[in-house]
C-alpha positions as semicolon CSV with decimal commas, in nm:
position;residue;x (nm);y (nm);z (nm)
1;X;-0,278;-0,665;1,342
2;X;-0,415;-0,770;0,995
3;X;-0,430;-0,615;0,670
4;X;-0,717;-0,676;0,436
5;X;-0,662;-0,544;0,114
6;X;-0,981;-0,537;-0,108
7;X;-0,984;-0,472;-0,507
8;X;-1,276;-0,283;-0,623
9;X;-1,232;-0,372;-0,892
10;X;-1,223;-0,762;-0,890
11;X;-1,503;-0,976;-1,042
12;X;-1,775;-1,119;-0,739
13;X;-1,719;-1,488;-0,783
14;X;-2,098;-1,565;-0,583
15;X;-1,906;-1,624;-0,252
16;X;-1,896;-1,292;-0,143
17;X;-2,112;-1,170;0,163
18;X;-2,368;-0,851;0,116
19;X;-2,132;-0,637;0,352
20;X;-1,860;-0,683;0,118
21;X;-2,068;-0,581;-0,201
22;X;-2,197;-0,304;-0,068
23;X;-1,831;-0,219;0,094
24;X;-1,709;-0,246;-0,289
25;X;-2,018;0,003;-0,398
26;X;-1,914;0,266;-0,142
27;X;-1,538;0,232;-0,258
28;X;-1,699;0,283;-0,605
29;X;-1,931;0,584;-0,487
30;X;-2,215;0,373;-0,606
31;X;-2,526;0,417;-0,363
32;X;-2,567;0,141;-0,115
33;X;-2,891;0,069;0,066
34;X;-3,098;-0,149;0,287
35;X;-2,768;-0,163;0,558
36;X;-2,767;0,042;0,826
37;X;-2,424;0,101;0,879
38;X;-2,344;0,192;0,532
39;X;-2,621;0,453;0,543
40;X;-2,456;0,618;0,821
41;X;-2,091;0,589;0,659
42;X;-2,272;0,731;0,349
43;X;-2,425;1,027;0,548
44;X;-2,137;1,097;0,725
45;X;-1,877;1,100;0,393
46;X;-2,187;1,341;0,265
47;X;-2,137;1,553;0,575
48;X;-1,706;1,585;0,527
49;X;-1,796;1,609;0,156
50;X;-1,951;1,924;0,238
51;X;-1,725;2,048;0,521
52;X;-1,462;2,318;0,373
53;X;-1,211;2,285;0,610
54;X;-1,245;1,912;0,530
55;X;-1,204;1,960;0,202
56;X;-0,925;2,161;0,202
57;X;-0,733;1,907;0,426
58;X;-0,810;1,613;0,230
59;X;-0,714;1,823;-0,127
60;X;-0,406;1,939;0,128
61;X;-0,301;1,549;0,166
62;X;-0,385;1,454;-0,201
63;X;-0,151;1,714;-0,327
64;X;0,117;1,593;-0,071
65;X;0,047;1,265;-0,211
66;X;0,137;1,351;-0,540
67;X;0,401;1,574;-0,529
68;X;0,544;1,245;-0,317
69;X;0,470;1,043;-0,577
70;X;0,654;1,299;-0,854
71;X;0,973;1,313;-0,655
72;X;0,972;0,886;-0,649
73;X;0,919;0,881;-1,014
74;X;1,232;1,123;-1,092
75;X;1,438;0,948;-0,842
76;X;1,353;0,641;-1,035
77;X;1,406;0,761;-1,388
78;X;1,764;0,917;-1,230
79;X;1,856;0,624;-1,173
80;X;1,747;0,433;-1,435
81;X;1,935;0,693;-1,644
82;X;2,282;0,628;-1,440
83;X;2,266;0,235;-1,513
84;X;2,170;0,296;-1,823
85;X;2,480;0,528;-1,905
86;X;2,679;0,333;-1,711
87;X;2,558;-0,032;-1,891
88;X;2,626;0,208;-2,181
89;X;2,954;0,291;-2,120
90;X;3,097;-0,054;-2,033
91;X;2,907;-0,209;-2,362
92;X;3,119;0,064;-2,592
93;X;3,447;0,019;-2,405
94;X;3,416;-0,371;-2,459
95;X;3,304;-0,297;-2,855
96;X;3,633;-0,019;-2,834
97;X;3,827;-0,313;-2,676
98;X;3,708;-0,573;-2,990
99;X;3,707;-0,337;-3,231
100;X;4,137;-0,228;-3,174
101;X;4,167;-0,647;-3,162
102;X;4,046;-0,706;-3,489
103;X;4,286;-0,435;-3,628
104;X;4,596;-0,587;-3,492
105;X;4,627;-0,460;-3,125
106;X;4,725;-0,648;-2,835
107;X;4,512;-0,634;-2,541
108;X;4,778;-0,417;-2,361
């Protein structure tokens, strides 16, 4: 199997075909025409655009998404937070540990 991964947002550089600029205009919702096929994949998105049950399954998903994306993004900051606090905690023991040598104490 292979993956193509295409940024919409990239700049042409003149070697790209048709199919691919108007691929890049339907990512963008721009109108594409002249191609057959895209005017079919634009007729049927306009057809699931206005199907309600459609809708509701693909703002179903969306929300999903997000709410998966929420629950990474606290995981991530928890953790972030416990090697912070723990970075934190070793940096003051070894200032606590310099701090009773320069007054005298032993390292025992």
């Amino acid at each position: 199997m292979t993956k193509i991964i295409i940024n919409s947002n990239g700049v042409p550089d003149g070697t790209e075909t048709d199919t691919l600029l108007n691929l890049v205009r339907l990512m963008k919702d721009l109108p594409v025409s002249g191609d057959k096929l895209f005017d079919q994949a634009q007729g049927r998105i306009k057809s699931m655009n206005a199907d309600p049950e459609w809708r509701d399954t693909i703002m179903d998903f969306e929300t999903r998404m997000l709410e998966r994306e929420q629950a990474g993004e606290k995981k991530g900051f928890k953790k972030a937070e416990e090697r912070g606090l723990k970075k934190g905690l070793k940096t003051g023991v070894l200032n606590l540990i310099d701090s009773l040598k320069d007054v005298g104490c032993t390292s025992q």
